[in-house]
N, C-alpha and C positions, 0 to 999 in steps of 0.2 A: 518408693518409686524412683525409676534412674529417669530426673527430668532432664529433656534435648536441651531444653534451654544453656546457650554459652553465648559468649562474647563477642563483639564485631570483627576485633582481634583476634581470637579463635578462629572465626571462619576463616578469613585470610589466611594462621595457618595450615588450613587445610590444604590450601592451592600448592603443590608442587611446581616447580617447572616442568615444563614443557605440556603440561595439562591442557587439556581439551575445555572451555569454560564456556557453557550453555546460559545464556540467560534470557528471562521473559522480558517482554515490555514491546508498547504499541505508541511509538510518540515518549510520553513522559506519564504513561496510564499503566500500572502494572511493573516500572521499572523499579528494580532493589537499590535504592540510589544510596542509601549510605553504606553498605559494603562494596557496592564501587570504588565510591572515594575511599574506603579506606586501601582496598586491592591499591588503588595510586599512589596514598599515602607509604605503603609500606615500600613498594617499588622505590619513589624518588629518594625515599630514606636510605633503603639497604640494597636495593640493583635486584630483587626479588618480591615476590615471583616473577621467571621471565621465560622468555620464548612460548607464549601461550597461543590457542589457538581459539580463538574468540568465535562464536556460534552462535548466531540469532535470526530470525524470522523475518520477524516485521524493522521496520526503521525507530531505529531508539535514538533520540537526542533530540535538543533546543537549539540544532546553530549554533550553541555556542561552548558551554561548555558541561552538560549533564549526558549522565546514562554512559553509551560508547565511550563519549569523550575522553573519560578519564582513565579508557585505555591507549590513549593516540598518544605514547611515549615510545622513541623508538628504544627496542629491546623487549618491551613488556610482552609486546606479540609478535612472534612469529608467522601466523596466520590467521588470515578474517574470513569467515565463512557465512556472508550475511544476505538479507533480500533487500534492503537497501539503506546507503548512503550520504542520501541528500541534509541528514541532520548532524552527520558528523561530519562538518569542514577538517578537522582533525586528521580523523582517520583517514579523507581522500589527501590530503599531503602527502604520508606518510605511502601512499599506494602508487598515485605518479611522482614520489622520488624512490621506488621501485624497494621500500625497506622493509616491506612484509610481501609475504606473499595474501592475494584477493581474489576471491571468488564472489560472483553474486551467483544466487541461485533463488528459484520465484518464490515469493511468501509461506504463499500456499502448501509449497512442494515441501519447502522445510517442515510445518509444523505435521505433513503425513509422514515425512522421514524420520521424526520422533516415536510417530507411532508405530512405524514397522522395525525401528531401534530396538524399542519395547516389545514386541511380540517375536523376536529375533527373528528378524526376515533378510532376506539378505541386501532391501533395500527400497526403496519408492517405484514400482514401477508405473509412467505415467508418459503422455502423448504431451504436458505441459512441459514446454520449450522447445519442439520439432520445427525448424527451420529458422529458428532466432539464435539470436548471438549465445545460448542456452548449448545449445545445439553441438556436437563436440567434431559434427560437418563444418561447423564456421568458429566461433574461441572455444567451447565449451564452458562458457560461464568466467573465464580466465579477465581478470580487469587489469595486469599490467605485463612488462615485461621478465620479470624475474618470475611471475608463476608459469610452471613448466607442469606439474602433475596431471592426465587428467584425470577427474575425478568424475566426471557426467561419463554414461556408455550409451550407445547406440546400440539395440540389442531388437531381435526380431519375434514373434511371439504370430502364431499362425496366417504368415506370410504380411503382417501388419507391423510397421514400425514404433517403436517404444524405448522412453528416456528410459534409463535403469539409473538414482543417484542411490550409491551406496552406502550402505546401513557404517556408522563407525560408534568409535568409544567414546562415550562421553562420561570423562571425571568428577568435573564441578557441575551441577547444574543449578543455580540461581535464580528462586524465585518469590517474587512479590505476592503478598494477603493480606488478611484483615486481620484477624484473627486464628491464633492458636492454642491448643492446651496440652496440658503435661503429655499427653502420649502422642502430640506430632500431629493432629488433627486440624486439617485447615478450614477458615472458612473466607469467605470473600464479599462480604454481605453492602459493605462499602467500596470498594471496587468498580470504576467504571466499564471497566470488561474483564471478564475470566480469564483471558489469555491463551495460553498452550500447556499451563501450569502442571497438571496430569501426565500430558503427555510425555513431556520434559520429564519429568519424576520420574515416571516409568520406564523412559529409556536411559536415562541414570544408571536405574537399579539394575537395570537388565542387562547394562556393562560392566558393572560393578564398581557403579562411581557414587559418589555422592552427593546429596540432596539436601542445600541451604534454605530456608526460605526466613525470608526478613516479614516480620507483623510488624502492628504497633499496639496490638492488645496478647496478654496473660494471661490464661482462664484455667481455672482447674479441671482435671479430667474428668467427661462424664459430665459439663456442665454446656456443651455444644448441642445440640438440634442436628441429629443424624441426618435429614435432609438437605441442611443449610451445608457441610460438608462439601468443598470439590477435590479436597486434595486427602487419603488417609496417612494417618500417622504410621501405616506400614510402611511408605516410600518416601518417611522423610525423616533424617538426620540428626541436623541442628538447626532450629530455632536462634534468632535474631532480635530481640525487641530493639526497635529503633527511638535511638535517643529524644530526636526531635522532628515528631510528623508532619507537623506544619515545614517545615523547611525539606524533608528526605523521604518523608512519603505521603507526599500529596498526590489526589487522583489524577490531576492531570497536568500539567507545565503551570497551568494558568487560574487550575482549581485546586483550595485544600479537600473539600468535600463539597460537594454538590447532591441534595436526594433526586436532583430529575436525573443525574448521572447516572446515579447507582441505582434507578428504576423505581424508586421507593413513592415518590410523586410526578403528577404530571401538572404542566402548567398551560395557562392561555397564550398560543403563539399566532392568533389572527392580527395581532398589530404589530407583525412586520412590518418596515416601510421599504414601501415599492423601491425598487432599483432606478436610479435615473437613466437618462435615454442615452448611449453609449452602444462602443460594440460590443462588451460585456450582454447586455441585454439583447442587444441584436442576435447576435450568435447563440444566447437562452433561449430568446424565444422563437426560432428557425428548429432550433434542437428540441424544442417544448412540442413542437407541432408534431413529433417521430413518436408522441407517448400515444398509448390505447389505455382506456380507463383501467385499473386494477393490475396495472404491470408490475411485476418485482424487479426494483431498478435498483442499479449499483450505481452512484457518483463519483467520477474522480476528484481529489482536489483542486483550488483553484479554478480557472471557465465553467467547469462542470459544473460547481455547485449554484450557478446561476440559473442553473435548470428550476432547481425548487422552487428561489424564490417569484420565479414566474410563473409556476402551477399555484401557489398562495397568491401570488396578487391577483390571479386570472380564476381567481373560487375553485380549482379545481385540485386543491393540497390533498383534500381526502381522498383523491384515485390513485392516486399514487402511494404506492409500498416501496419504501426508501430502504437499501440494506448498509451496511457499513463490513468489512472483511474482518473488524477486530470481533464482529458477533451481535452488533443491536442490530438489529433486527424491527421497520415498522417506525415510523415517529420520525424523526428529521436528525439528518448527522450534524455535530457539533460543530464548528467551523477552526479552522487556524489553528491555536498550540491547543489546543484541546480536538483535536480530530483522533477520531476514532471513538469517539465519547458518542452517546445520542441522546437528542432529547425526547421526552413519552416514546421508547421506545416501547414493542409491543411484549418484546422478548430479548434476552440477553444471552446468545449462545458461546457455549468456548471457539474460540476460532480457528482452533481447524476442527469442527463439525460446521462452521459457518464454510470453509473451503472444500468441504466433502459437496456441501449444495452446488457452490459456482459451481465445480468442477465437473459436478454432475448434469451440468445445464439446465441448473435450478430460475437463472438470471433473462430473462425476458430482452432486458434491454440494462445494455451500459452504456453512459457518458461519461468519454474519457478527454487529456488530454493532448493537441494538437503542436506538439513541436517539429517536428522534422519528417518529411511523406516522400517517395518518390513513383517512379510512372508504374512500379507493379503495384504501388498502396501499397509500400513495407511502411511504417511507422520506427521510429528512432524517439526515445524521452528519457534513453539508460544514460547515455555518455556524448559529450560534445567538448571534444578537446579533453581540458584539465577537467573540468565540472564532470564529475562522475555522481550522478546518484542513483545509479539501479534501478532496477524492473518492478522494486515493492510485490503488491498482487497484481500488477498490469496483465502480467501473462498469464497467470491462471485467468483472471477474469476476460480477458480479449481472447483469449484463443475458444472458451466454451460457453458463450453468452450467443445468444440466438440472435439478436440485432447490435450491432457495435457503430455507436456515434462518436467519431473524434469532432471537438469543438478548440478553434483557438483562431486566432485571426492570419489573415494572409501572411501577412510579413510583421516584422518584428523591429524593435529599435527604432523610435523616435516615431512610429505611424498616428500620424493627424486625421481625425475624419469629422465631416461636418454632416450628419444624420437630423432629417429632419422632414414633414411633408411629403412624407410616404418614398423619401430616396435617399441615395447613399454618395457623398463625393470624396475624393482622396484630396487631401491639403497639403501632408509632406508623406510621401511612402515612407515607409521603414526599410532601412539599413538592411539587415538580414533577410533571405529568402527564406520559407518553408520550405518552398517546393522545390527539390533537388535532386540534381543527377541519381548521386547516389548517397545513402542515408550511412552517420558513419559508424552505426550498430543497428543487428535489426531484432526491436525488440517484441514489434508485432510482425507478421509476415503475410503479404497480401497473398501470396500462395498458395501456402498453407490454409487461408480462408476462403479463397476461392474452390479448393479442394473441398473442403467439407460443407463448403455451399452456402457460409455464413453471409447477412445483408450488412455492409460495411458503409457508413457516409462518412462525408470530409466536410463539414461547415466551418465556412468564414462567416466574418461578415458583408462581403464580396459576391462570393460562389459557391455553390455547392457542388460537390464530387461525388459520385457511386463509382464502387470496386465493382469491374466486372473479371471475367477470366480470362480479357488479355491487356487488363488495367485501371488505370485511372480514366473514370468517364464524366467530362463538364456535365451536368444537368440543369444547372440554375445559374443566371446574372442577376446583381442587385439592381433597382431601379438608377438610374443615373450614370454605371458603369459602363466604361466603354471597355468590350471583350478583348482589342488587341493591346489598346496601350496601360490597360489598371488588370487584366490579368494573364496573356499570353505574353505578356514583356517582362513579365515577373517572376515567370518561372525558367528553371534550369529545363524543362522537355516541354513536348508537347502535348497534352493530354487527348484524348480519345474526344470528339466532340460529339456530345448528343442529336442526334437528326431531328429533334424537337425540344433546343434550350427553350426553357421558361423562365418568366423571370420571378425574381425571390418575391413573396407575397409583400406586396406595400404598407401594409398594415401595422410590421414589425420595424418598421423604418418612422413612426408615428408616435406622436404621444397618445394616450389613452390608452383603455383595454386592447385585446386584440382578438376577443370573443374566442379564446383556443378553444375552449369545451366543443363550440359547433365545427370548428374546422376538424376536430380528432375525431368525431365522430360523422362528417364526411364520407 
């Protein structure tokens, strides 16, 4: 039998220059981290492989230096073709000093563009990114000055408008398992998500590239569980055993192995402890009050995920159907360098069948994040200056979620507030506005969702805003706020004012419970 099995160094030689190099990973969950390091290794050694054109989905890296990272040398890549950013400080260097060419393009979009790679199509056709910086009417997805190509089309399709990204080659494509045996058969049984692994593979094959994937288990053929199976040994290659798992392929940044990860057990999560009283908590439980029992809710990182912990303090964890974009699906998303993980998840799906759902307007309600708004409610959280960290699944999931809640506080930089006795006061405002002229990417489009008729809110812990179709409309003050000088003096416009502001419910300005159950069912 001719076993796949070869070398770290072997793969590497695989990589030509100027190759097209696809790889999996969500965070630090599914990344191939030590033929990374060595793709770096052999570069800083020999100036090879170089001019590559780097390909990914989801955001791979730790801030500092894993996954992407140890592509952020200049030379090594020519071009980055990713959904987001924010993990690789490296690689946005390398983007505003203008030394590769950068695309972002949305999570989502990516891992369907694998799959119509693979069925040789001529490309993603999809409505996710019409009117955002996406959009080839405003950058087309373009993050600096030296990238000139476009590669997103604007293309019509029975007098309705539609993205067209198109189908290209892909050489290497790099991916992360558990397990493999002599004929290339994957399995992923430890794994904290499946990834795009399949996909990847198959649109490899279907350009006639090739197909790495790193294990850290060896099994004879014929000794796998045909069901357990995600990847077959038709669309892969060479095999990787990885020297040292604990340190190169651990489940997540933060986990060697975890069984609630990989779905194998569940555990007791009622002794959470409550969130202290802040505007973290303010702004959850304003946003907690938008849930209906049994909704399938998406969370964004950061403010969002204070959503949860307010439905468990407030007994009501079990209404809620939590999802995650990497594929868990049910049970509670992981937090921090382990995001994209879940815990008692109900189900673990690959992710793009988890973005075939959003996109299909599978998602009831998303809580997302709140950086930058202006008077149409476009939303900006891609790019601010130098800080570039891209769209992620933002766009997929805000442009085709039936209810969209951004959460984050009014202003930013240094904001003091003294919460307490059912009211809210400002101590020192924060430095930075939210609320601006104009936003300096747009990565949601209030537009575009007034169009389709989607229910859009804006919570601080201040005010609350609804998107109408010709803007941003005040609907709520917090108890103790004064409307001119703690929020019309704070913003760059003037928003729409409600003909009946209320004010934000006093409860959530309080310690104790805040009885959501009977207010959501109200």
């Amino acid at each position: 039998m001719n076993s796949k099995l070869i070398t770290v160094e072997q793969a590497v030689e695989m990589i030509k220059d100027g190759n097209t190099v696809a790889t999996t990973g969500f965070a630090g969950a599914c990344v191939p981290e030590e033929i990374l390091i060595a793709i770096e290794k052999k570069f800083l050694e020999t100036g090879k492989p170089k001019d590559l054109t780097s390909l990914f989905a989801a955001g791979q890296g730790n801030w500092k230096d894993g996954a992407i990272m140890h592509f952020a040398h200049e030379g090594l890549l020519k071009r980055v073709i990713g959904g987001h950013f924010d993990t690789c400080p490296g690689l946005v260097k390398l983007m505003n000093e203008n030394k590769l060419e950068a695309y972002n393009f949305p999570q989502g979009v990516i891992c369907h563009l694998y799959r119509a790679i693979a069925a040789k199509k001529p490309g993603e056709i999809t409505k996710v990114g019409l009117k955002t910086y996406i959009d080839p009417r405003l950058q087309g997805g373009k993050m600096n000055n030296v990238t000139k190509e476009d590669l997103v089309k604007l293309i019509h399709i029975n007098d309705e408008e539609w993205l067209l990204y198109p189908s290209m080659k892909i050489d290497i494509a790099i991916i992360r398992a558990t397990t493999a045996d002599e004929l290339g058969n994957i399995t992923m049984e430890d794994e904290a998500i499946y990834s795009e692994g399949l996909e990847l593979a198959q649109a490899a094959k279907a350009t006639g590239g090739k197909v790495i994937v790193q294990v850290k288990n060896f099994v004879k053929a014929g000794t796998l569980d045909a069901q357990e199976v995600r990847i077959p040994g038709t669309v892969v290659d060479a095999i990787v055993v990885c020297s040292d798992p604990e340190k190169y392929h651990r489940q997540t940044w933060l986990e060697y192995y975890s069984p609630v990860y990989a779905g194998h057990i569940k555990v007791p999560v009622d002794s959470l402890k409550p969130m202290e009283l802040g505007e973290r908590k303010v702004i959850g439980r304003r946003a907690a009050m938008e849930l209906v029992p049994g909704a399938i809710t998406n969370l964004g990182i950061g403010m969002p995920e204070s959503v949860a912990s307010i439905a468990a303090e407030e007994g009501m964890g079990d209404q809620l159907t939590l999802t995650v974009e990497a594929g868990p699906t049910g049970g509670i998303p992981a937090p921090g360098l382990s995001f994209g993980a879940g815990i008692n998840s109900w189900a673990i799906l690959n992710q793009t069948s988890q973005f075939d759902f959003y996109n299909g307007g599978g998602l009831d309600v998303t809580f997302l994040g709140l950086a930058q708004t202006n008077q149409k409610g476009d939303v900006n959280v891609s790019k601010f200056g130098p800080k570039i960290a891209g769209c992620g699944g933002f766009i997929d999931i805000s442009q085709n979620t039936k209810k969209v809640i951004y959460c984050g506080t009014f202003t930013a930089g240094g904001l003091k507030l003294k919460i307490g006795d059912g009211k809210l006061e400002i101590l020192q405002e924060g430095k930075v506005k939210k609320f601006v002229k104009n936003v300096e990417q747009v990565t949601f489009s209030g537009e575009y969702a007034a169009e389709t008729g989607q229910t859009v809110l804006y919570i601080t812990e201040r005010a609350v805003f609804q998107l109408t179709k010709d803007g941003l409309m005040l609907t709520e003050v917090a108890p103790g706020i004064d409307l001119e000088k703690d929020i019309l003096a704070n913003m760059d416009f003037r928003p729409i004012l409600s003909k009946d502001i209320k004010p934000m419910d006093a409860s959530i300005f309080s310690d104790g419970l805040i009885n959501l159950k009977e207010k959501i069912l109200k």
